[in-house]
LUMFIZA-352198 format. One record per residue (C-alpha): residue number from 1; residue in one letter; x, y, z. Coordinates in steps of 0.001 Angstrom, whole numbers, plus 500000, padded with zeros to 6 digits. Example, Ala and Ser with C-alpha at 12.3 -4.5 7.8 and 13.67 -1.06 7.14 Angstrom:
BEGIN
   dolo   titor       c1       c2       c3
      1       a   512300   495500   507800
      2       s   513670   498940   507140
//
This chain:
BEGIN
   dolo   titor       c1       c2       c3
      1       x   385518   800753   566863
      2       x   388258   803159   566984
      3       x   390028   804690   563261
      4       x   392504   802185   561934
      5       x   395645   803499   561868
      6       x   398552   802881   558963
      7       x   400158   800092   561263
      8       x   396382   798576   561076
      9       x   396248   798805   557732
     10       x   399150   797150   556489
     11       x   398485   794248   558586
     12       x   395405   793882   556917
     13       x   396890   793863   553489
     14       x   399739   791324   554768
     15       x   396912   788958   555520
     16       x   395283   789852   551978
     17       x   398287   789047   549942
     18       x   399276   785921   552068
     19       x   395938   784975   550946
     20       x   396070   785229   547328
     21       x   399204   783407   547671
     22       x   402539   786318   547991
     23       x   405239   785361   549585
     24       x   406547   788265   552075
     25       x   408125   785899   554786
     26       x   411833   787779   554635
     27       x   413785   784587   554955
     28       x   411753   782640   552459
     29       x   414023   782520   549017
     30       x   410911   783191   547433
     31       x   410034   785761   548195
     32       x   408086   788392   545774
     33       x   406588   791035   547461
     34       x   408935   793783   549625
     35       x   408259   796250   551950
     36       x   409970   799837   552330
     37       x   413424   799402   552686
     38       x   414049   796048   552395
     39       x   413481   796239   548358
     40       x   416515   798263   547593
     41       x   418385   795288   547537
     42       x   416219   793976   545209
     43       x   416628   796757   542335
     44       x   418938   798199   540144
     45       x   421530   800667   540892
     46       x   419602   802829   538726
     47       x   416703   802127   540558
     48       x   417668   802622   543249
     49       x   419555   805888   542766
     50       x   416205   807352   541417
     51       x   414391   806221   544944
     52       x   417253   808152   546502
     53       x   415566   808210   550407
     54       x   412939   807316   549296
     55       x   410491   803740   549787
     56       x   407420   802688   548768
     57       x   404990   800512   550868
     58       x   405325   797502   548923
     59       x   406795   796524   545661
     60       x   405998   793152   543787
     61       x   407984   791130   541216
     62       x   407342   788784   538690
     63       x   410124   786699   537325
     64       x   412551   788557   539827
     65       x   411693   792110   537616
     66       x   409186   794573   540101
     67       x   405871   794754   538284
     68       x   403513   796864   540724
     69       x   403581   799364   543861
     70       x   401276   799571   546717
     71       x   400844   802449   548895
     72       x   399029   801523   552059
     73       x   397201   804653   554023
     74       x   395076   805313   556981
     75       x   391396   805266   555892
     76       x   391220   809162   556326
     77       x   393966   810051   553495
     78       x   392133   809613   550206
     79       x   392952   806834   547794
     80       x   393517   809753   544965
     81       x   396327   810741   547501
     82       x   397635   807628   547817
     83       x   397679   806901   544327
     84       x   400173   810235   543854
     85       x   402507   808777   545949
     86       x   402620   805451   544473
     87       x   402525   806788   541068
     88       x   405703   809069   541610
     89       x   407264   805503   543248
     90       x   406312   803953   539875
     91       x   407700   806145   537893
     92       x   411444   805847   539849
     93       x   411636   802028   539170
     94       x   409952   801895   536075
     95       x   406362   800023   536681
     96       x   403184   800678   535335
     97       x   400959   798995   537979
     98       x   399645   800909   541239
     99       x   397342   799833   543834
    100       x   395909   802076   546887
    101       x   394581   800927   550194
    102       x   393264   802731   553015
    103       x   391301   800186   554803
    104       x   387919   800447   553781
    105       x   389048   800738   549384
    106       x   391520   799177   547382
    107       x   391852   800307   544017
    108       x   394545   799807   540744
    109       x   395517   802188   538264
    110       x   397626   801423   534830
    111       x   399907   804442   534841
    112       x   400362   804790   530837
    113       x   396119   804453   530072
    114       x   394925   806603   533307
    115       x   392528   803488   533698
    116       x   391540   800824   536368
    117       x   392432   797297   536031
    118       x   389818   794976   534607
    119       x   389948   791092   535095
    120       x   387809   789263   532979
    121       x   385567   792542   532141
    122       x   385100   792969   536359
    123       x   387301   796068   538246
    124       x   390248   794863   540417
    125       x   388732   795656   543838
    126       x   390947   793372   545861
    127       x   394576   791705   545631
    128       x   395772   789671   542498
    129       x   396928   786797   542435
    130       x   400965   785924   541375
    131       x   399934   784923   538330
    132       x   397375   787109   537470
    133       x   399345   790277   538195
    134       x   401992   788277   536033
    135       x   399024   788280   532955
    136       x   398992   792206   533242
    137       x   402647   792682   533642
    138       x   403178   790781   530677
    139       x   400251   792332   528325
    140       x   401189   795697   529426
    141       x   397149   796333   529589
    142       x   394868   797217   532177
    143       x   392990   794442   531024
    144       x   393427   790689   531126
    145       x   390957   787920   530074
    146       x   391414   784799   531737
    147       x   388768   783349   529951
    148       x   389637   780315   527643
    149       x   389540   781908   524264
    150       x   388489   778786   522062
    151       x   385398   778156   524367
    152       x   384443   781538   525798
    153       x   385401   784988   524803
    154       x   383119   787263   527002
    155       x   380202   787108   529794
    156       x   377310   787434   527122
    157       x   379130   783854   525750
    158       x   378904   782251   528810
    159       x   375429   783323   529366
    160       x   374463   782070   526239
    161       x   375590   778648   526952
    162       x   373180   778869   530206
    163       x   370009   780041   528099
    164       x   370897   777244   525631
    165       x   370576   775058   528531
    166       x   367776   777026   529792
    167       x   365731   775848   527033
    168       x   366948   772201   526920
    169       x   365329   771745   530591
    170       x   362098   773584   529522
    171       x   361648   771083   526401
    172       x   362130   768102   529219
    173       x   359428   769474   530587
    174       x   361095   771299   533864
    175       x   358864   774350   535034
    176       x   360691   777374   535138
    177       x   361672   778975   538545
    178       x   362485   777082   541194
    179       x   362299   773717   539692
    180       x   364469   774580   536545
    181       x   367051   775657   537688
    182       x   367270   773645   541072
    183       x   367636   770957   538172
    184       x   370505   773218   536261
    185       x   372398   774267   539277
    186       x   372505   770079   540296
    187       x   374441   769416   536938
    188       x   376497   772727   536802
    189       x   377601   772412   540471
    190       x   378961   768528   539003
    191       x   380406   770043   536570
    192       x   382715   772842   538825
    193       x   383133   770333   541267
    194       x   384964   767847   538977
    195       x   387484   770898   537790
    196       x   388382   772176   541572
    197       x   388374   768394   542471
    198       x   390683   766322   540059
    199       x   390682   762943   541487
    200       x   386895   762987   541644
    201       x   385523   760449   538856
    202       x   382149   761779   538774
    203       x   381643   764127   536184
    204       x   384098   761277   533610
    205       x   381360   758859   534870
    206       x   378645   761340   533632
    207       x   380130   761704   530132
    208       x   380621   757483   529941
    209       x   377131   756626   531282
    210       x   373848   755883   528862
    211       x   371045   758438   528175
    212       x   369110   755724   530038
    213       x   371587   754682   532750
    214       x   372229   758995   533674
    215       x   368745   759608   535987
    216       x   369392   756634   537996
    217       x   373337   757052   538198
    218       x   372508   760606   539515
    219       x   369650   759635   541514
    220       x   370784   756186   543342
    221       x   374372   757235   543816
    222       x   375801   760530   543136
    223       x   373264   762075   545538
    224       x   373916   759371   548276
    225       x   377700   759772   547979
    226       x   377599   763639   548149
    227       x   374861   763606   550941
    228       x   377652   761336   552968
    229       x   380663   763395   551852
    230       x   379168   766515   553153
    231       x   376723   765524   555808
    232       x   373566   767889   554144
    233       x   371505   767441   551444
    234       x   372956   769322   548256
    235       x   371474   767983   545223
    236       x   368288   767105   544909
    237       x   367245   764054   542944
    238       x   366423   764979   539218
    239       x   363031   764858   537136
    240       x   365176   765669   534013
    241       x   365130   762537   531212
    242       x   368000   760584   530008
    243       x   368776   762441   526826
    244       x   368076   765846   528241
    245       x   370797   765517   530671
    246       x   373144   764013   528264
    247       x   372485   767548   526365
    248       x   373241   769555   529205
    249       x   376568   767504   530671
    250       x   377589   767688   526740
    251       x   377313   771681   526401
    252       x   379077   772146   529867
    253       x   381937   769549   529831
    254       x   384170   771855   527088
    255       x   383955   775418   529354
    256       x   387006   775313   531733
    257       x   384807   777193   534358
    258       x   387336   777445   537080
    259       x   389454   779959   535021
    260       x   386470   781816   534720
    261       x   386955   784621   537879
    262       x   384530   783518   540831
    263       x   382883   786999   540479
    264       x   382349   786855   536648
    265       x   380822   783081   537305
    266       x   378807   783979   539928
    267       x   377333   787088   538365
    268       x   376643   784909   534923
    269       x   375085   781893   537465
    270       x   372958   784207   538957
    271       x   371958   785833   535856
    272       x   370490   782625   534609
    273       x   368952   782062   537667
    274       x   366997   785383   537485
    275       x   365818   785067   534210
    276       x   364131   781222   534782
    277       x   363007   782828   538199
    278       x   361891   786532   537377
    279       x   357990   785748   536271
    280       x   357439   783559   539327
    281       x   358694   785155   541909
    282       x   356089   784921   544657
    283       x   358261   784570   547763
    284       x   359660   787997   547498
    285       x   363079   786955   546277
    286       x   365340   789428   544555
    287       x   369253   788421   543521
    288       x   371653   791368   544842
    289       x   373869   792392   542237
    290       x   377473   791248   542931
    291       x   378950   795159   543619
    292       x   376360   795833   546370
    293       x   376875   792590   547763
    294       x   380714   792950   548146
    295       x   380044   796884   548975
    296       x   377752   795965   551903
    297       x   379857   793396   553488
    298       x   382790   795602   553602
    299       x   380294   798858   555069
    300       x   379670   795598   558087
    301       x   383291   794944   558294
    302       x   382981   791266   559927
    303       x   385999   790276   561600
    304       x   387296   787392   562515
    305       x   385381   785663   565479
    306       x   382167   787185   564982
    307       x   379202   785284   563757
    308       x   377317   786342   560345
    309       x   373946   785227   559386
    310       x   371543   786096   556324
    311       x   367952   784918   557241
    312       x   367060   785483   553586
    313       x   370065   783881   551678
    314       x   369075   783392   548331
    315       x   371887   781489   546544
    316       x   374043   782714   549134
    317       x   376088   785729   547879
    318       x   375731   787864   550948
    319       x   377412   784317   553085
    320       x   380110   783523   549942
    321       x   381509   786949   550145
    322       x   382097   786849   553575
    323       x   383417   784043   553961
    324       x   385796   785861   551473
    325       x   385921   788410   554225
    326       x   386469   787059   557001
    327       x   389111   783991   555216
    328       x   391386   787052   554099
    329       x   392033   787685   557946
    330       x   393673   784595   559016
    331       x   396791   782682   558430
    332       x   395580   779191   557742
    333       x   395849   776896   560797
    334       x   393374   773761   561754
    335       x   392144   775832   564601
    336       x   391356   779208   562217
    337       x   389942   777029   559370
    338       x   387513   774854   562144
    339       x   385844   778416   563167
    340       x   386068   779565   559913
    341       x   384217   776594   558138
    342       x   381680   775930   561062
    343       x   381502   778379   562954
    344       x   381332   781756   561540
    345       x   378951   782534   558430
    346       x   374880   780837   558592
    347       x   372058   781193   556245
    348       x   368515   780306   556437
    349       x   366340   779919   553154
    350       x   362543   778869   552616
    351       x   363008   777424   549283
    352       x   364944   774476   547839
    353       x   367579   777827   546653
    354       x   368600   776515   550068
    355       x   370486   773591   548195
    356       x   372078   776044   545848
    357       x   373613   778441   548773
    358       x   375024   775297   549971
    359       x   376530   774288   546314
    360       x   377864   778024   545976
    361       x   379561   777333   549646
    362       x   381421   774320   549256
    363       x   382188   775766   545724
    364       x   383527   778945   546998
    365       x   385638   777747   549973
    366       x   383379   775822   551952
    367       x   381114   777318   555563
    368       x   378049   775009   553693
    369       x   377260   773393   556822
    370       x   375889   776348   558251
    371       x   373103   776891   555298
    372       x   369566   775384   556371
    373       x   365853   775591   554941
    374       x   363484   776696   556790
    375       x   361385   779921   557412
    376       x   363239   782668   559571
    377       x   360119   784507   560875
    378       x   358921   780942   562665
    379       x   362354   779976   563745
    380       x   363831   781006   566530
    381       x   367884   782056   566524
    382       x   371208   782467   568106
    383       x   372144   785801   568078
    384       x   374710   786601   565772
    385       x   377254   789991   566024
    386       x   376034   790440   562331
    387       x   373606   790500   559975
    388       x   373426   790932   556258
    389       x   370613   790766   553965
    390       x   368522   791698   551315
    391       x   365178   790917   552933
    392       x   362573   790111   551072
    393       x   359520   792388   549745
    394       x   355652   792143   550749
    395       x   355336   789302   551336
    396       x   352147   787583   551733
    397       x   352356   786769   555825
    398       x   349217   786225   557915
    399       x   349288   788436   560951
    400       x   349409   785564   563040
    401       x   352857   784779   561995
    402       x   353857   788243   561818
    403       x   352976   788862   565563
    404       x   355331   786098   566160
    405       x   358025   787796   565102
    406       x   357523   790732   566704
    407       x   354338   792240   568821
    408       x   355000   795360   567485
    409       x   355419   794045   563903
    410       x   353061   796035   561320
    411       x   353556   793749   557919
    412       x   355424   791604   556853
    413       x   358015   794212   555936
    414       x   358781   795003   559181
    415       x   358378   791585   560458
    416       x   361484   790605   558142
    417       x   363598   793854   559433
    418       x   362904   793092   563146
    419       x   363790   789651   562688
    420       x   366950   790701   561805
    421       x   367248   793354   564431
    422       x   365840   791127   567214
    423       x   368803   788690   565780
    424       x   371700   790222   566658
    425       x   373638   790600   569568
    426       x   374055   793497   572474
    427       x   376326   795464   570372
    428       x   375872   793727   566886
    429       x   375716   795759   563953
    430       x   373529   794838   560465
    431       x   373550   796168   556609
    432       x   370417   795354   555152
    433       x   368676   796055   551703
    434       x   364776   797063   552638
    435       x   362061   798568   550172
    436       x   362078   802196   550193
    437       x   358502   802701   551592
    438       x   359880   800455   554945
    439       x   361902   804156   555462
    440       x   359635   806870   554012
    441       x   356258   805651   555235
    442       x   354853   807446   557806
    443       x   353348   803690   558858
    444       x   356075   802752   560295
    445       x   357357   805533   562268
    446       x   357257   803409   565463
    447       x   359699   801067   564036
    448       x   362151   803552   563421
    449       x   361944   805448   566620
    450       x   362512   801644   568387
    451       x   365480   801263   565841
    452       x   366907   805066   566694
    453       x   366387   804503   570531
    454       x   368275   801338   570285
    455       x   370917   801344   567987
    456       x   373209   803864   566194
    457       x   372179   803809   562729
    458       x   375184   804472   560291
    459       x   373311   805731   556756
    460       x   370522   805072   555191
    461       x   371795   805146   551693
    462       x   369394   805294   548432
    463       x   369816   802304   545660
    464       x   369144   803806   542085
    465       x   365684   803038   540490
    466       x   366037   799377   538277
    467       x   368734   797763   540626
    468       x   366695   794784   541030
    469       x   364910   794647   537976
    470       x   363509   792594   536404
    471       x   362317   791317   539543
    472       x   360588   794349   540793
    473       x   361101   798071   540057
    474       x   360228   799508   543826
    475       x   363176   801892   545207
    476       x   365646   800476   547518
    477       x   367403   801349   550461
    478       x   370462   799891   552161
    479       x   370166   800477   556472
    480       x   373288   800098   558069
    481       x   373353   800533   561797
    482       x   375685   799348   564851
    483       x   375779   799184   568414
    484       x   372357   797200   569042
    485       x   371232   798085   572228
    486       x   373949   800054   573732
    487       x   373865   803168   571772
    488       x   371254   805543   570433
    489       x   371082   807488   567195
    490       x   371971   811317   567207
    491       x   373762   811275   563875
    492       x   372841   809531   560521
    493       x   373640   809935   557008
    494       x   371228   809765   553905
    495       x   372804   809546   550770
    496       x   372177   808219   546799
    497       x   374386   806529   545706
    498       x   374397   807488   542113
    499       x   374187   806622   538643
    500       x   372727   802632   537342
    501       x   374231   799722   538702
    502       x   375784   797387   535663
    503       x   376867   794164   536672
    504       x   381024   794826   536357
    505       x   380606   798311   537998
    506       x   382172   799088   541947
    507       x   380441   801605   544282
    508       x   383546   804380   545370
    509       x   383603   803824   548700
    510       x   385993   807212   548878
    511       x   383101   809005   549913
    512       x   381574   806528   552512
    513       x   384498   806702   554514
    514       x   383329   808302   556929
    515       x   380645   805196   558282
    516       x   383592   803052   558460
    517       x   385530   804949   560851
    518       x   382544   804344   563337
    519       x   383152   807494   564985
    520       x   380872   808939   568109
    521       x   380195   811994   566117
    522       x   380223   813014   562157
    523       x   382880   813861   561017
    524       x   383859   817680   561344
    525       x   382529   819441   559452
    526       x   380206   816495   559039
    527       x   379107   816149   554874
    528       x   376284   817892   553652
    529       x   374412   814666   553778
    530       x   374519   814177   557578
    531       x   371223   814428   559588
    532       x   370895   815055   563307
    533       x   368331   812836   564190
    534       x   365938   816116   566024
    535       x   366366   818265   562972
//
C-alpha cells in the first residue's frame, strides 16, 4: 500500500463527515462545513482580514457562527504539527475547537484548557456529529455529557443499574455466565431496539403485559416475529419468571439509552457481561477493551470491498467497529449498503454470545447476518483479505482436533493463530491479540519462522500487564502482519505500548505511524524499536 498523500486524506475525512451527517455539497443552502477558500465568504470582514492569505482545511459552523477548524495532513507530518497550524487558524476567526488528521489519528484540542475533548467521559477520536459539536460550542468546555441527567449522570450509574439487574436474574434462579446474561442481553437488546425503532410496539407491549402473561408473550411471539424479521435466531427463549422480568423491563424502561454514546454503552454492556462471566470462563473468552479494539482495526485499515472475519467474536466488538470502518468510506447507495450489510464483516462464535454479536450488529448498524455459531477450528472457511481477533487462551483442544487445523499445529494456541493465518487470502493482512508465551516460547519457533517466511509481519506490540483482567492476568501481545504469502519478513517492530489501559483511555497512534504507511523498508532511520529479522 503506498503513503497516503494530503489529497488522500481529505477524501477520507469528506467521507467521515458526510457520515456523521455535515453538509459540504457547495450548492446545498445548507451547508456547514467549508473548505480553504471557499469560507471567506462565510466570515466577517474582520475575520477575514486576520486570515489575510491565509485558509484553513476546513471550518465548521453552528447556527451560521464557525465553531471548529480542521487541519488535514499527510500521515508523515505529526498531529502536534498539525494542531499548530490549526490553532494559529483558530485564533484568526475566533474558535476554540481544533481537530487534526493525518490518516491513521484524529485528535481535538479545546484551545483555552490545553485539553482533549471528552464526550460522555470517552476522548473524541473520530468526527462529531452537528449537534454534538453544537453541545461543545455552546458549553464552551471540552467536555459534554449527553447523558440524561435525571436518569444517569455517569458510567458507574449506568453500571449500577446492570448489577441491580445482575442480581434480580440470579434471585430467579439464572446461573451466572453464559446463561445470565444471554437472559439480560434478550431484554436489554428489547429495550434499545424500541428507542432506535419508534413505530415498534414491542417494548409498550412489555410494560402492558401480566407478570404471568410476559414468559409466554416473549417466548411464543416476540422471538418468532424477530426470528422472521431478521432471518437468524437472536433471542433465545427465556427461563426467567414472570415477576423477575417485570423487574428488569421496569428498571430499564426510564434510561434513554440511545443518547448514551455507542462507545460508553458498549463499554458499560460489556462490563456487565464480564463480571457475570469472569469466574466461569472455561472457553478461553476474554472481552477486548473498547480502545484496543478501535486501535487494532484502524492498525488493519479495512477498506471498502475487502472481507473481515473474527473466528473468535465474542459479543462482536472487533465486527461492530468495523463495520464503523468500513461504513465511514461510502456514500450511501443500495448497491454500497447491500455489500456493506452482507457482504463485508463475518463472525464465528462457539457459544450462545453468538446471539449477542448478532444483537450488538443489528443494534449498531446492522452486517448481523454474517454472525454464526459454530466452532472455527472444525469449520472450514472462505478466505477473507482480513482478520481480526482476540483469540482465545489454552484452551482445552484434543490433538485430534488440533491436527485438523493445522499438521503443524503444536496446542491449541497455535491451532487458533493458524486458523486465522490459514484464513486469509494471498495478500491478506491480520491484527490479532495472542498470549505472550505464543511469541516468547522457544516451543513454537517453527510457527514463527512459517509466519516470517510467509508474510511480512508489521509489529509485534506488548499489551500492559492487567489488560484483560479479571479474566486472566497472562501478558498479551497484539501481531499485526500483511502480505500473506507474497512477502517475507526482513523488518519488524517490537514495542510496549505503555502505561494501564482504563476503559475511556486512546492508544497515540503518533508513534505507530510508521506500520501504517506499509512501507518496503523501516523507516529511515528506522525507530529504535525496529528489528531486522537476522539480528
Amino acid at each position: 500500500m503506498l503513503q497516503l498523500v494530503e489529497a488522500e486524506v481529505r477524501q477520507q475525512i469528506d467521507r467521515r463527515l458526510s457520515a456523521q451527517g455535515w453538509i459540504l455539497d457547495p450548492d446545498n443552502p445548507n451547508r456547514d462545513v467549508f473548505v480553504e477558500r471557499s469560507v471567506t465568504r462565510r466570515l466577517s470582514s474582520t475575520h477575514k482580514k486576520n486570515l489575510k492569505e491565509l485558509s484553513p482545511d476546513y471550518v465548521f459552523f453552528s447556527d451560521g457562527v464557525p465553531s471548529a477548524v480542521l487541519e488535514a495532513k499527510k500521515p508523515n507530518v505529526t498531529i502536534d504539527k498539525a494542531f499548530a497550524q490549526a490553532a494559529d487558524y483558530s485564533k484568526r476567526i475566533g474558535v476554540d475547537y481544533l481537530f487534526a488528521c493525518n490518516g491513521p489519528s484524529f485528535k481535538s484540542l479545546h484551545a483555552p484548557s490545553g485539553k482533549p475533548l471528552f464526550l460522555n467521559n470517552l476522548e473524541v477520536t473520530e468526527p462529531l456529529a452537528p449537534q454534538q459539536l453544537k453541545r461543545f460550542w455552546e458549553s464552551g468546555s471540552n467536555s459534554v455529557m449527553t447523558v440524561p441527567y435525571r436518569v444517569i449522570e455517569s458510567r458507574s450509574q449506568l453500571i449500577d443499574v446492570f448489577e441491580t439487574l445482575n442480581n434480580v436474574l440470579r434471585q430467579a434462579g439464572i446461573r451466572a455466565g453464559l446463561e445470565r446474561f444471554t437472559e439480560f442481553s434478550n431484554i436489554l437488546f428489547l429495550k434499545l431496539l424500541s428507542e432506535r425503532e419508534s413505530n415498534d410496539s414491542t417494548w409498550n407491549d412489555l410494560l402492558k403485559k401480566s407478570d404471568e402473561d410476559l414468559p409466554s408473550y416473549l417466548n411464543d411471539y416476540v422471538v418468532a416475529r424477530l426470528k422472521k424479521l431478521y432471518k437468524s435466531d437472536v433471542l433465545s427463549e427465556t427461563r426467567v419468571n414472570g415477576r423477575a422480568l417485570k423487574k428488569i423491563i421496569s428498571e430499564l424502561n426510564p434510561l434513554h439509552l440511545m443518547s448514551v454514546d455507542e462507545d460508553l454503552k458498549g463499554v458499560a454492556f460489556e462490563h456487565f457481561l464480564s463480571r457475570t462471566t469472569s469466574t466461569h470462563n472455561d472457553l478461553g473468552e476474554y472481552f477486548t477493551p473498547r480502545p484496543i479494539v478501535r486501535f487494532m482495526v484502524e492498525l488493519l485499515n479495512p477498506q471498502f470491498g475487502n472481507t473481515v472475519y473474527d473466528p473468535f467474536c465474542g459479543t462482536g466488538g472487533f465486527l461492530i467497529e468495523t463495520f464503523r470502518h468500513l461504513g465511514q468510506q461510502i456514500k450511501p447507495s443500495a448497491d454500497a449498503m447491500q455489500i456493506l450489510h452482507h457482504k463485508s464483516v463475518y463472525g464465528r462464535e462457539l457459544t450462545t454470545t453468538a446471539r449477542v454479536a448478532k444483537m450488538n450488529m443489528i443494534l449498531f448498524g446492522d452486517g448481523h447476518s454474517g454472525v454464526t455459531q459454530g466452532n472455527s477450528l472444525v469449520n472450514a472457511d472462505q478466505l477473507h483479505d482480513c482478520i481480526v481477533s482476540n483469540i482465545p487462551f489454552s484452551l482445552d483442544v484434543d490433538v485430534d482436533a488440533i491436527r485438523l487445523v493445522d499438521g503443524n499445529a503444536k496446542d491449541s494456541d497455535e491451532a487458533c493463530f493458524l486458523h486465522c493465518f490459514n484464513s486469509l487470502k494471498m495478500g491478506g493482512s491480520m491484527a490479532i491479540v495472542v498470549p505472550e508465551g505464543l511469541v516468547v516460547n522457544q516451543v513454537h519457533s517453527s510457527l514463527w519462522k512459517r509466519v516470517f517466511q510467509h508474510s511480512r509481519v508489521r509489529v509485534i506490540a506488548t499489551l500492559p500487564r492487567g489488560t484483560f483482567s479479571p479474566y486472566t492476568e497472562a501478558g498479551t501481545q497484539i501481531v499485526y502482519l500483511t502480505d500473506k504469502g507474497t512477502k517475507s519478513t526482513e523488518w519488524y517492530y517490537r514495542v510496549a505500548i505503555s502505561g494501564e489501559k482504563t476503559k475511556g483511555e486512546t492508544i497515540d497512534k503518533d508513534e505507530f505511524v510508521f506500520f501504517y504507511q506499509r512501507t518496503e523498508n523501516p523507516i529511515d532511520p528506522p525507530p529504535q524499536q525496529a528489528w531486522r529479522l537476522n539480528d
